[in-house]
Backbone as JSON, one array per atom type, in Angstrom:
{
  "sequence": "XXXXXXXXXXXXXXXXXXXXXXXXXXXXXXXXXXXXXXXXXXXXXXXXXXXXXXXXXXXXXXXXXXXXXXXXXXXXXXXXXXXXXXXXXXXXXXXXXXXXXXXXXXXXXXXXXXXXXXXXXXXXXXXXXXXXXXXXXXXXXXXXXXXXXXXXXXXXXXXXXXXXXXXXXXXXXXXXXXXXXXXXXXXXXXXXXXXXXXXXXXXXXXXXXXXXXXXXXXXXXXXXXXXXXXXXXXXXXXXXXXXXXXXXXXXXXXX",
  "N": [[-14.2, -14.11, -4.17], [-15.69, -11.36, -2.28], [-14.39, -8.37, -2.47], [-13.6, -4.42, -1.26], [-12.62, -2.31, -3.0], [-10.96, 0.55, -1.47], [-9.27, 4.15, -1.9], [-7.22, 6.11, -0.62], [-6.78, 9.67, -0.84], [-5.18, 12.32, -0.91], [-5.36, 16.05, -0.2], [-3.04, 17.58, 0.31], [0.46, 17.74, -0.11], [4.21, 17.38, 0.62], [5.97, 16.86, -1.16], [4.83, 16.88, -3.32], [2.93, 18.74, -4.4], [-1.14, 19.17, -4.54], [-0.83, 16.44, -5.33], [-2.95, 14.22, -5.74], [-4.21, 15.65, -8.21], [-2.81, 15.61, -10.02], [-1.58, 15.57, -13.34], [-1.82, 13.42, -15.76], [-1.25, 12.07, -18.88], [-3.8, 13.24, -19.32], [-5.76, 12.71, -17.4], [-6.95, 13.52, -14.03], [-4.41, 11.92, -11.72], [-5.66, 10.53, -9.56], [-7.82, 9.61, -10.59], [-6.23, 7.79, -12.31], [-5.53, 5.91, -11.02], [-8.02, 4.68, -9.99], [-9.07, 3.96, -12.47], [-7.21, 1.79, -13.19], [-7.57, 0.36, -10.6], [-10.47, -0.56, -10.97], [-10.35, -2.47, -12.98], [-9.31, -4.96, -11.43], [-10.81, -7.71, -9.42], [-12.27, -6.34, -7.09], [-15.3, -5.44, -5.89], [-16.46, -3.0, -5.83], [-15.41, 0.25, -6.13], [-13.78, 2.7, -4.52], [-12.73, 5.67, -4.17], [-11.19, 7.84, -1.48], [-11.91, 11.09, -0.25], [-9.99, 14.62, 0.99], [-10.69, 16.65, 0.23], [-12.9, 19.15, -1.86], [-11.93, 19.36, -4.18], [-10.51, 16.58, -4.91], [-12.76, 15.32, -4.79], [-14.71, 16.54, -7.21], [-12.61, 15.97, -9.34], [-13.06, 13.46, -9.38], [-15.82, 12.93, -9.48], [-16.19, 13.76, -11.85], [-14.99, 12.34, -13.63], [-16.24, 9.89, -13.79], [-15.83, 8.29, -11.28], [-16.28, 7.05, -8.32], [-16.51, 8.74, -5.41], [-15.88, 9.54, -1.95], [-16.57, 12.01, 0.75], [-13.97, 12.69, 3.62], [-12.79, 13.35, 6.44], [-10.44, 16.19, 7.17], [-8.21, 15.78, 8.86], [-7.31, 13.77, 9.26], [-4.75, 11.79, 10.87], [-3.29, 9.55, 9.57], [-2.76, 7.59, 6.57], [-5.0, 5.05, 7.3], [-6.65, 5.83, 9.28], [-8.27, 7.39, 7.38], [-9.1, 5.48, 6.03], [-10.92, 4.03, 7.77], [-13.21, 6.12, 8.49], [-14.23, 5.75, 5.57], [-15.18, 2.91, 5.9], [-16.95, 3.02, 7.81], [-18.67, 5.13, 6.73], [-19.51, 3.98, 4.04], [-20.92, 1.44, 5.71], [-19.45, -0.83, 6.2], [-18.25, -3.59, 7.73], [-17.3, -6.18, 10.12], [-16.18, -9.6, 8.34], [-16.38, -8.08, 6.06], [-14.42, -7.13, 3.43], [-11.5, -4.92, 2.54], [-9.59, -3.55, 0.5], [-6.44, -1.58, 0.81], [-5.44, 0.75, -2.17], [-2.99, 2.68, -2.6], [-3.12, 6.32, -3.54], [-1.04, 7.01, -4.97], [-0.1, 5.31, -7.0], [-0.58, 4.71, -10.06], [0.12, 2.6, -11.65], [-0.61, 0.46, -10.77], [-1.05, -2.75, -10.84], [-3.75, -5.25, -11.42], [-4.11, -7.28, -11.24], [-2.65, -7.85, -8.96], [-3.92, -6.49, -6.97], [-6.11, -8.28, -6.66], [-4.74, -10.19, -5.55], [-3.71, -9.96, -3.1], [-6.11, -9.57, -1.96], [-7.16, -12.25, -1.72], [-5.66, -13.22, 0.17], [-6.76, -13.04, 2.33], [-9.08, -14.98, 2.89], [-7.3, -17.09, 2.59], [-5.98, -17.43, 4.68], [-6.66, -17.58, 7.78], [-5.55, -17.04, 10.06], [-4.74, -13.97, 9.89], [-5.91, -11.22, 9.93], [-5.12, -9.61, 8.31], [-3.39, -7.96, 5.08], [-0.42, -8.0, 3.37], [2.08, -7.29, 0.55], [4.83, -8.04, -1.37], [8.51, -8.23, -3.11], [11.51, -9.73, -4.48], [14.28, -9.02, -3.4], [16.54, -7.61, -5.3], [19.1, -6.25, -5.67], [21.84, -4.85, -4.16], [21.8, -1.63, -3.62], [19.16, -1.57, -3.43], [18.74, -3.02, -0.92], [20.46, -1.91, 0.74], [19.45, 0.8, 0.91], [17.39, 3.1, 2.7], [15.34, 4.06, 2.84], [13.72, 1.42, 1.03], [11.63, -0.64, 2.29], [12.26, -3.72, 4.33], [10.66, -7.07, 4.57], [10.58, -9.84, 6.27], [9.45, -13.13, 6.68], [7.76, -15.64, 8.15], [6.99, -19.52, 8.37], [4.62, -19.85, 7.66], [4.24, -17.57, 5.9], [3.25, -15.4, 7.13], [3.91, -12.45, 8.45], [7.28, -11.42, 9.86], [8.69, -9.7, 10.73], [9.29, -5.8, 10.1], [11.34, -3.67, 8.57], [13.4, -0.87, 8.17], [16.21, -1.12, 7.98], [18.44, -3.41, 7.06], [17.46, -6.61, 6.12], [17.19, -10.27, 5.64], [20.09, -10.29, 8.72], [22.93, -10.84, 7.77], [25.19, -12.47, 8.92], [27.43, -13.97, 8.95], [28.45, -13.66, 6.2], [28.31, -10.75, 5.98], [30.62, -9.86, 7.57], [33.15, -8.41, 6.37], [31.38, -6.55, 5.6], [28.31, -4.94, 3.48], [28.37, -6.39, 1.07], [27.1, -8.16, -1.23], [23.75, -9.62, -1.5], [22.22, -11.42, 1.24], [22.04, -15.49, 1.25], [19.7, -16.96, 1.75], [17.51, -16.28, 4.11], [15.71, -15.0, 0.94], [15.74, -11.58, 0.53], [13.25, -9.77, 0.96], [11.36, -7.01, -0.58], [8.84, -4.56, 0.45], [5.77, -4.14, -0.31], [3.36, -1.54, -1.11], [1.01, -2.38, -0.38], [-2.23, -3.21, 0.85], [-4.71, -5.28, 2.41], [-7.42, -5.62, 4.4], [-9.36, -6.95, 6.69], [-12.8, -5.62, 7.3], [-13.69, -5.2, 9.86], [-11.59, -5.1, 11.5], [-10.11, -3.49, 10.3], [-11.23, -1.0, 11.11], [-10.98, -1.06, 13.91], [-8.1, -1.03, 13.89], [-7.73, 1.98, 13.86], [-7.84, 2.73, 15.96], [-6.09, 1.59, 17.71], [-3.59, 2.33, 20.54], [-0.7, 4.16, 18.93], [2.5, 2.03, 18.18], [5.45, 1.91, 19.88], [8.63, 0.98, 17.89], [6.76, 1.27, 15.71], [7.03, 4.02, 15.8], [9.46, 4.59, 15.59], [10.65, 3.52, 13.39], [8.99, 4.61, 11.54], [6.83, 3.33, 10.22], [3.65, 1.71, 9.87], [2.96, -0.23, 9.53], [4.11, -1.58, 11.53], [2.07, -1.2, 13.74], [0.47, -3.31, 13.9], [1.77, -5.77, 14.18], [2.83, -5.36, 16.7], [0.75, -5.14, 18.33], [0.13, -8.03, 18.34], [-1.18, -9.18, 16.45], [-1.3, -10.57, 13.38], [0.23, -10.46, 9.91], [-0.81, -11.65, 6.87], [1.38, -12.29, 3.79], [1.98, -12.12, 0.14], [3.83, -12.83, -2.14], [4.94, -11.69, -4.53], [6.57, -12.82, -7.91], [6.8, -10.33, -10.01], [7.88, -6.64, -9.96], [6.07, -4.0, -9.06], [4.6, -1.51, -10.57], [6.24, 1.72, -11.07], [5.35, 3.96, -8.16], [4.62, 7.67, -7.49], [5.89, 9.91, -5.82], [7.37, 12.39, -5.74], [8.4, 15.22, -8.38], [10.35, 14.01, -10.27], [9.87, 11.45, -10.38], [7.15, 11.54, -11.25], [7.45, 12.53, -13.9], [8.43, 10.38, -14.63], [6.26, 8.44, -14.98], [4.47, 9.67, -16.73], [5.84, 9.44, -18.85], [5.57, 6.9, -19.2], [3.18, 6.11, -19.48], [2.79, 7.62, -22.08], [3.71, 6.26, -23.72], [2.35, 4.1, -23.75], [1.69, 2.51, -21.88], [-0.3, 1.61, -19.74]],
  "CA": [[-14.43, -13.41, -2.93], [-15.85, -10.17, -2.9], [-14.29, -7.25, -1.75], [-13.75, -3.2, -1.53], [-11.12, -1.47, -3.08], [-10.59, 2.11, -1.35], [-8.19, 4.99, -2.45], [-7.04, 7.53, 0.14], [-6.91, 10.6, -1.76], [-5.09, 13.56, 0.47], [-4.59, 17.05, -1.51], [-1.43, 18.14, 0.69], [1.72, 16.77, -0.09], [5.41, 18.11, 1.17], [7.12, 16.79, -2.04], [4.11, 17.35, -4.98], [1.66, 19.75, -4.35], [-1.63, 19.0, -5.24], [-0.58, 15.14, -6.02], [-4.06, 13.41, -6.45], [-4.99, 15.96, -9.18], [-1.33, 15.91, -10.92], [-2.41, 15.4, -14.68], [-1.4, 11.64, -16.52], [-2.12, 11.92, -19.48], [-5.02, 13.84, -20.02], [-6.98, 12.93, -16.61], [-5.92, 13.46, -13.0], [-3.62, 10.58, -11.13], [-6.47, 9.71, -8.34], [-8.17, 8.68, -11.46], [-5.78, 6.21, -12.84], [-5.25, 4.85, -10.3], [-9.15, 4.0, -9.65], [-9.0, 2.89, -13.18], [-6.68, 0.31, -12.72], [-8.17, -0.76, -9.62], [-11.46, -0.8, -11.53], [-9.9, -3.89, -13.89], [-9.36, -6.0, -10.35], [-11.92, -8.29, -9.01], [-13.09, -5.55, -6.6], [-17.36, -4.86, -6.17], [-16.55, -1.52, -5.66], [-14.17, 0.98, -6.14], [-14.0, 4.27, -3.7], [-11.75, 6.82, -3.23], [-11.44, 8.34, 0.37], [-11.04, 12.18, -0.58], [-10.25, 14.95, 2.35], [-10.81, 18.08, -0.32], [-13.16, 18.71, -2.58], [-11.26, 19.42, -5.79], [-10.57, 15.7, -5.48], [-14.21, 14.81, -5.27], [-14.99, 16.96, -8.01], [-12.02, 15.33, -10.18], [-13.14, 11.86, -9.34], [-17.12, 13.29, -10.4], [-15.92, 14.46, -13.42], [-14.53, 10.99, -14.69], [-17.0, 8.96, -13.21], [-15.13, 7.39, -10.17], [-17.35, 6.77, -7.2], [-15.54, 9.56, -4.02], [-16.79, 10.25, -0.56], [-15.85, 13.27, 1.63], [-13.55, 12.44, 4.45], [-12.29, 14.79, 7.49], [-9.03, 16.66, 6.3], [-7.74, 15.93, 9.63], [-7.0, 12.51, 9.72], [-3.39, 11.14, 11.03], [-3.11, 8.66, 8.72], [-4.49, 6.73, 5.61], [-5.95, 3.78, 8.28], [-7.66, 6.96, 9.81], [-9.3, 8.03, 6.54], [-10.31, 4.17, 5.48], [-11.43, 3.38, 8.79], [-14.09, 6.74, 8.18], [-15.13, 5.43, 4.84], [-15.78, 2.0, 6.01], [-18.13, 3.52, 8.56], [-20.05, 5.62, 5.92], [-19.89, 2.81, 3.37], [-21.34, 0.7, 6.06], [-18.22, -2.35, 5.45], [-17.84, -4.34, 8.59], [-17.7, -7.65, 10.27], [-15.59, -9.86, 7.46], [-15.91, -7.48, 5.02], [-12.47, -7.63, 3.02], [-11.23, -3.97, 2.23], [-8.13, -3.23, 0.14], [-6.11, -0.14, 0.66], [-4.41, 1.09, -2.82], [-2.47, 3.85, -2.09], [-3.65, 7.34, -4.51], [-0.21, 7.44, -5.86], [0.14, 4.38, -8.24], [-1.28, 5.08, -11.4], [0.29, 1.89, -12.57], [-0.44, -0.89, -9.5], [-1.26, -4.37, -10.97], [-4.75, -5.24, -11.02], [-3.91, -9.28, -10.65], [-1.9, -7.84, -7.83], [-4.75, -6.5, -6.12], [-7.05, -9.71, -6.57], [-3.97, -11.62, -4.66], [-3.71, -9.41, -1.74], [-7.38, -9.39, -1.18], [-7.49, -13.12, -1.72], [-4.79, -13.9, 1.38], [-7.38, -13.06, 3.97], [-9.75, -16.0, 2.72], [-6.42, -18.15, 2.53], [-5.25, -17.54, 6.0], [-7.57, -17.27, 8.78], [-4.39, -16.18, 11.34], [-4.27, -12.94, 10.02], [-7.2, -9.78, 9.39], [-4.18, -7.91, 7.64], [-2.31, -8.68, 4.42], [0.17, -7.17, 2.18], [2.48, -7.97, -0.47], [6.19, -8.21, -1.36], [8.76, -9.63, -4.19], [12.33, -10.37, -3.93], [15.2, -7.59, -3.83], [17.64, -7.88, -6.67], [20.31, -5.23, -5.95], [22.29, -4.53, -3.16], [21.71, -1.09, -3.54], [17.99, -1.31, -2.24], [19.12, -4.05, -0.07], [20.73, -1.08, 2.3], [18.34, 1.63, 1.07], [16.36, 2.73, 3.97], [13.92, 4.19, 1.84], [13.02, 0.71, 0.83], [11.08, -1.14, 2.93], [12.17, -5.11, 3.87], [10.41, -7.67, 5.7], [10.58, -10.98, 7.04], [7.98, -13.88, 7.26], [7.76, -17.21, 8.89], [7.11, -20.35, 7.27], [2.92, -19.69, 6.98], [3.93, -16.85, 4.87], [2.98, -14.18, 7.63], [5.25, -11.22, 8.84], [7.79, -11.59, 11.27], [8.85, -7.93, 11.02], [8.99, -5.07, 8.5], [11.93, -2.49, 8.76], [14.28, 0.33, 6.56], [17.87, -1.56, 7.94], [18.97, -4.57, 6.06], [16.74, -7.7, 6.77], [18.01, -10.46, 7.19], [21.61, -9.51, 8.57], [23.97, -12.42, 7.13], [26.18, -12.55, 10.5], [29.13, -14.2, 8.42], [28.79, -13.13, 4.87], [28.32, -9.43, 5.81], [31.46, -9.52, 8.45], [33.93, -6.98, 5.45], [30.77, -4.83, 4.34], [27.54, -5.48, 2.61], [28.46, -6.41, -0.95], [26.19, -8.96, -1.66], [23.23, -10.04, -1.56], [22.53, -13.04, 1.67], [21.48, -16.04, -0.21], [18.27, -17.36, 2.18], [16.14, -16.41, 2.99], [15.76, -14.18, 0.13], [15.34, -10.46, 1.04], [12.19, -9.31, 0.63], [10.98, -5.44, -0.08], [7.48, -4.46, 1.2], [4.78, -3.14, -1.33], [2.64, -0.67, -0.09], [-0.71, -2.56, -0.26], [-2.94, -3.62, 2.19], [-6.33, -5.86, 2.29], [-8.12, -5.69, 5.89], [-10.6, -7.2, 7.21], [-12.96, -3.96, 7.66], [-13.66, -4.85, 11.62], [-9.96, -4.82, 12.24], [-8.88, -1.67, 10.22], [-11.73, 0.25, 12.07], [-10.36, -1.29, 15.43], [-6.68, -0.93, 13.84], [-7.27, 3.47, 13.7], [-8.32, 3.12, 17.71], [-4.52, 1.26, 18.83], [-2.44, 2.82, 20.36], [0.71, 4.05, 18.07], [3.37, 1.24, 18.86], [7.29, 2.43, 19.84], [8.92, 0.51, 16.95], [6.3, 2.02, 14.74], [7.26, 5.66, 15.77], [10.85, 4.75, 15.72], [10.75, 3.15, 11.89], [7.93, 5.21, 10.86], [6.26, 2.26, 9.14], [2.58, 1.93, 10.51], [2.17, -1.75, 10.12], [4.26, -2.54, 13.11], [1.34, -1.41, 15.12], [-0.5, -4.03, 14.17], [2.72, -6.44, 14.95], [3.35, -5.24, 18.04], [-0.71, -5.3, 19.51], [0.21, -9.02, 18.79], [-2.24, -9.11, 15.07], [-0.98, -11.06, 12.24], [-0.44, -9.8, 8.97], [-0.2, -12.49, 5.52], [2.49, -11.8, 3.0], [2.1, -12.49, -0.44], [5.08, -12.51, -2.73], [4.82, -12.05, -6.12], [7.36, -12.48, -9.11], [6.93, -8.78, -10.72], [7.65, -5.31, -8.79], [5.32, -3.09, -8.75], [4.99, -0.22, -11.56], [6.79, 3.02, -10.05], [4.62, 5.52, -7.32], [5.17, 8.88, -7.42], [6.35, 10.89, -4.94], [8.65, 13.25, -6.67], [8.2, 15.91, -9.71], [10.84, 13.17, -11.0], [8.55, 10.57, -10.33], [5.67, 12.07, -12.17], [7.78, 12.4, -14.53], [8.97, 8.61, -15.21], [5.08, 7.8, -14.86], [4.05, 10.56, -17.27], [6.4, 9.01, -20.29], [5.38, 5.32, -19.51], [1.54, 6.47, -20.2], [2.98, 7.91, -23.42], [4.33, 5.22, -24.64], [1.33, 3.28, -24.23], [1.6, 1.51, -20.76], [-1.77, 1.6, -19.07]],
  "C": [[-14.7, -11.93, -3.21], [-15.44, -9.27, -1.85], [-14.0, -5.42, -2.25], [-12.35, -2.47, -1.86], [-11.54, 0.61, -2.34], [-9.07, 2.64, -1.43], [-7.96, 5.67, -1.64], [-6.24, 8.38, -0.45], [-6.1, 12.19, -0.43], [-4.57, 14.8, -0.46], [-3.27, 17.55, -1.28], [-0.7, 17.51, 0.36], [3.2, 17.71, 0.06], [6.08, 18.28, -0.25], [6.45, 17.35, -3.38], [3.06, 18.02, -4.22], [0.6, 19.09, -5.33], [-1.68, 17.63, -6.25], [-2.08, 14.34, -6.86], [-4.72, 13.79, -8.2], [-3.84, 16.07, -10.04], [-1.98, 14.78, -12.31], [-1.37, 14.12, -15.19], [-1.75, 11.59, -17.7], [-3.67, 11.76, -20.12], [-6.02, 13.4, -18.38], [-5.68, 12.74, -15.58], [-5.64, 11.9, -12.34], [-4.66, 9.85, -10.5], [-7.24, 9.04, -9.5], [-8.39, 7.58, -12.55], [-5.5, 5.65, -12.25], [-6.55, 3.52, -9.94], [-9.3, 3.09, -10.62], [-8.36, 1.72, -13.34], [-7.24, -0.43, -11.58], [-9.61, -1.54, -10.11], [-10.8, -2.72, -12.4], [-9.48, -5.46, -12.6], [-10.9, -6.56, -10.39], [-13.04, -7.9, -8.53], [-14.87, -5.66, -7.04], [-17.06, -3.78, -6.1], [-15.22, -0.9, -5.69], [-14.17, 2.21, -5.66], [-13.06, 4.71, -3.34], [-12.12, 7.85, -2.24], [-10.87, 9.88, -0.03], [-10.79, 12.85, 0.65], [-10.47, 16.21, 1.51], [-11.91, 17.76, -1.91], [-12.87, 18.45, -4.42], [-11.24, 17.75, -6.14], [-11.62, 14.52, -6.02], [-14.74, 15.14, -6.65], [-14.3, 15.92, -9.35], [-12.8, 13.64, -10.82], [-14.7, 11.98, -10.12], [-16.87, 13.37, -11.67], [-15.75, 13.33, -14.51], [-15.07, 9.46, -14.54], [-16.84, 7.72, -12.78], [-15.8, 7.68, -9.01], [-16.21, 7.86, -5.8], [-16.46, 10.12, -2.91], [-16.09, 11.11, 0.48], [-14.96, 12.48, 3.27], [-12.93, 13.4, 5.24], [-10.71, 14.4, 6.68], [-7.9, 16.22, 7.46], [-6.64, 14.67, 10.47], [-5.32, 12.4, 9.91], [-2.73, 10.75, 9.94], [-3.96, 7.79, 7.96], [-5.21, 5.92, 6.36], [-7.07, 4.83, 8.58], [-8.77, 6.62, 9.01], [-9.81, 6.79, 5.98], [-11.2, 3.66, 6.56], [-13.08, 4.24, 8.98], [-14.47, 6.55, 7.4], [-15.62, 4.15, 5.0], [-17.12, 2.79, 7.03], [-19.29, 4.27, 7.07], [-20.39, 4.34, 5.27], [-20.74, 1.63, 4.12], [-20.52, -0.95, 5.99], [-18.19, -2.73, 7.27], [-17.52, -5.35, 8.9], [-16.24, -8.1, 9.52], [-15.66, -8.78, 6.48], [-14.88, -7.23, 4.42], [-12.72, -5.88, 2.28], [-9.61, -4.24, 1.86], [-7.49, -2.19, -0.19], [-5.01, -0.41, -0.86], [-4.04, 2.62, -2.97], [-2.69, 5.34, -3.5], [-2.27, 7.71, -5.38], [0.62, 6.41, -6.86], [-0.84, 3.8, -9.08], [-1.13, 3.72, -11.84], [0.27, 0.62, -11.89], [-0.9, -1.2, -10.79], [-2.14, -4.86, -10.53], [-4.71, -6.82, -10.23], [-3.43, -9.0, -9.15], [-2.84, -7.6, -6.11], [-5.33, -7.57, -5.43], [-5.95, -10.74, -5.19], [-3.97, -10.94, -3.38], [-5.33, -9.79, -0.96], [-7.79, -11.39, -0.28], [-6.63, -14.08, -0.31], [-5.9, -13.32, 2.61], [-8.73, -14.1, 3.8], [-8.78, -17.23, 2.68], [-5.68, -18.19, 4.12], [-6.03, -16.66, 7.22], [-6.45, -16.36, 9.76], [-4.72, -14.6, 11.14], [-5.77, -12.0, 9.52], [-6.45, -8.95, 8.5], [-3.55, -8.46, 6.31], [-1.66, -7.92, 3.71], [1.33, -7.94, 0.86], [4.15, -7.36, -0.46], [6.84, -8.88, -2.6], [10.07, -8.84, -3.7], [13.1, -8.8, -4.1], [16.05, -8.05, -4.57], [18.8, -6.99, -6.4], [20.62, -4.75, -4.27], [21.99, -2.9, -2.75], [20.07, -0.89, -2.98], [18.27, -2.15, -1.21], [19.08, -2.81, 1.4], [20.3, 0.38, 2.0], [17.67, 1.86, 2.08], [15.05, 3.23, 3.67], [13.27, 3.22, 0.97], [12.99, -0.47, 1.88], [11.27, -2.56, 3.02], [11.37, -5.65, 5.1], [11.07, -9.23, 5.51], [9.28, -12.18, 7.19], [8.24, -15.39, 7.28], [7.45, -18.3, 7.72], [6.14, -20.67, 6.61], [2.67, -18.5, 6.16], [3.58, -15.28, 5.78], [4.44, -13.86, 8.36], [5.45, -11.33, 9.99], [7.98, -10.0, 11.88], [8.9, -6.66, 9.96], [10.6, -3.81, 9.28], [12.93, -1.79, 7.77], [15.64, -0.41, 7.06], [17.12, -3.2, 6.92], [18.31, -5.97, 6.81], [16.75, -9.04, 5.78], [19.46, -10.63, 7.2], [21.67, -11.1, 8.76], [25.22, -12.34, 7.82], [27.5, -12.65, 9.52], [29.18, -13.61, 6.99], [29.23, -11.08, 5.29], [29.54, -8.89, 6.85], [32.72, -8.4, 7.55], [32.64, -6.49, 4.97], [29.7, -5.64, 3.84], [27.71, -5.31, 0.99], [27.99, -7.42, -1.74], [24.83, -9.19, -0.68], [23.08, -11.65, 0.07], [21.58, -13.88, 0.92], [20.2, -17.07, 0.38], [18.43, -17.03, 3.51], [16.15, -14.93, 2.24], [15.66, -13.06, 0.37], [13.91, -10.09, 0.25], [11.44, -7.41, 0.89], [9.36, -5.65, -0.34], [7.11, -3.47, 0.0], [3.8, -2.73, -0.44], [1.12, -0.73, -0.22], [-1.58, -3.3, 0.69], [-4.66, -4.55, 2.02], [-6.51, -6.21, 3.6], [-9.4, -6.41, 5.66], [-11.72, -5.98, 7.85], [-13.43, -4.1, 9.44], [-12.4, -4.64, 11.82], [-9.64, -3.74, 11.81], [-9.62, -0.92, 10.79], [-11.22, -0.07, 13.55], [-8.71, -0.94, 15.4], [-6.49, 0.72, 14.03], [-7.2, 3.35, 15.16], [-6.74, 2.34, 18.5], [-4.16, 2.27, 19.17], [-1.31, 2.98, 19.33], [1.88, 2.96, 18.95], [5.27, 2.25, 19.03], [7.73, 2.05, 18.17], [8.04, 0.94, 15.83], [6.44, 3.62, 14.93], [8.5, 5.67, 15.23], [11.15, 4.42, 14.08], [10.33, 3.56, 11.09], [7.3, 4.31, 9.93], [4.76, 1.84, 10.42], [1.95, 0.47, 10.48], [2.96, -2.42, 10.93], [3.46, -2.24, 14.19], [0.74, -2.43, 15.27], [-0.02, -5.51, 15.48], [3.0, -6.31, 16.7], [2.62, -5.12, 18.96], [-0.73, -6.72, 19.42], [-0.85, -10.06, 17.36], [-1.46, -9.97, 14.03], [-0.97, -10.28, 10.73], [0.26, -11.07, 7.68], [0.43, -11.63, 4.6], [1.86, -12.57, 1.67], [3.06, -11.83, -1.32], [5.15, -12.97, -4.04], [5.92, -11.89, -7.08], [7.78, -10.97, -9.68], [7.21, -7.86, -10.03], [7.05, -4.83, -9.11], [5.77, -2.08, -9.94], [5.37, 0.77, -10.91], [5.54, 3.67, -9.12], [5.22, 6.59, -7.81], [4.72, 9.87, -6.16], [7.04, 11.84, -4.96], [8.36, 14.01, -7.59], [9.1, 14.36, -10.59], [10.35, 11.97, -11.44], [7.56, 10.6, -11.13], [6.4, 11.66, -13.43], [7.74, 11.39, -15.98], [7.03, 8.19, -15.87], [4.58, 8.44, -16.62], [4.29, 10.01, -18.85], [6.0, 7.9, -20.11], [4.01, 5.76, -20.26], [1.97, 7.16, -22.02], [3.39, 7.22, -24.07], [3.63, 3.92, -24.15], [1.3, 2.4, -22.92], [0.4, 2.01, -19.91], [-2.68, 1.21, -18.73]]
}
């Protein structure tokens, strides 16, 4: 199946300044990340910049980047403006990977993209694998969901999902033991008519209140497929500490 990988590329950031162009071993981040997406299935690979330093970057190492307004809300915004230039509509299968993992999982891509040819229900899909530690369990900085028995999402939120009525009656100190907890990876494969119809919703309540942006889709009544893979995800960075971690894996040969 053929589809579009885009990158949304944004130069502000609260926690790293200047994130997309933060150096990895010898080239900037927005452009390991493309390279890894490059090794997916993808026909194309485009990062969505809103400045041009990151156009320039992406020129420089010869990664395909198209100008996007600086102004946008949110990443849906800024993919929903490069499907329009790019011309992507209709079915077209678009897969958002987010500009700050250098070290996604190209197989990982291919499977996300490949759940919107496996499940007509949904225009939306993302991905997930199991939680192992109680300590992200009641993290609210990691993301769990929920999904029915066709594999699509019941709900997505930062409390503890799903609450184990009798086990958790003294305290969460384990683990409940089905259905498995599941934390939410932060990738996305649209159908490109729906994510340009998905920037024009309304914002939903429950997505203001959780700050998680795919319960709008949930809550206009949209489907979104889950796929749930074995491995987690190589770190993001969001953090100088972050960079960090990333910074020594690439030195010691992971790439």
């Amino acid at each position: 199946m053929a589809f579009t990988v885009l990158i949304p590329a944004r130069l502000a950031s609260t926690r790293l300044p200047n994130k997309p162009l933060a150096d990895i071993g010898g080239k900037p981040m927005i452009v390991r990340v493309a390279e890894r997406a490059e090794r997916s299935g993808a026909a194309q690979v485009v990062v969505a910049a809103d400045a041009p330093e990151i156009l320039a970057a992406c020129a420089a190492h010869g990664v395909r980047a198209i100008p996007t307004r600086a102004d946008h809300a949110s990443g849906s915004d800024r993919l929903a403006e490069a499907c329009a230039t790019l011309g992507l509509d209709g079915a077209d299968v678009v897969v958002n990977v987010q500009g700050d993992e250098p070290l996604i999982d190209p197989g990982l891509i291919d499977a996300v993209a490949a759940l919107l040819s496996n499940q007509s229900l949904a225009p939306m899909g993302t991905a997930a694998h199991a939680i192992e530690s109680v300590e992200d369990f009641v993290n609210p900085n990691v993301v769990k969901l929920l999904t029915d028995a066709q594999g699509l999402a019941l709900t997505f939120s930062r409390a503890p999902l799903p609450w184990w009525r009798d086990g958790f009656a003294g305290g969460i100190t384990a683990l409940p033991p089905q259905p498995a907890p599941l934390r939410h990876i932060g990738l996305y494969s649209y159908r490109a008519a729906f994510l340009r119809a998905f920037a024009r919703l309304a914002p939903a309540p429950l997505e203001q209140c959780e700050a998680l942006e795919q319960l709008r889709a949930l809550w206009h009544g949209h489907r979104i497929a889950v796929h749930v893979t074995a491995q987690p995800p190589g770190p993001g960075v969001d953090t100088p500490e972050d960079l960090a971690r990333v910074r020594a894996r690439f030195a010691a040969g992971d790439r």
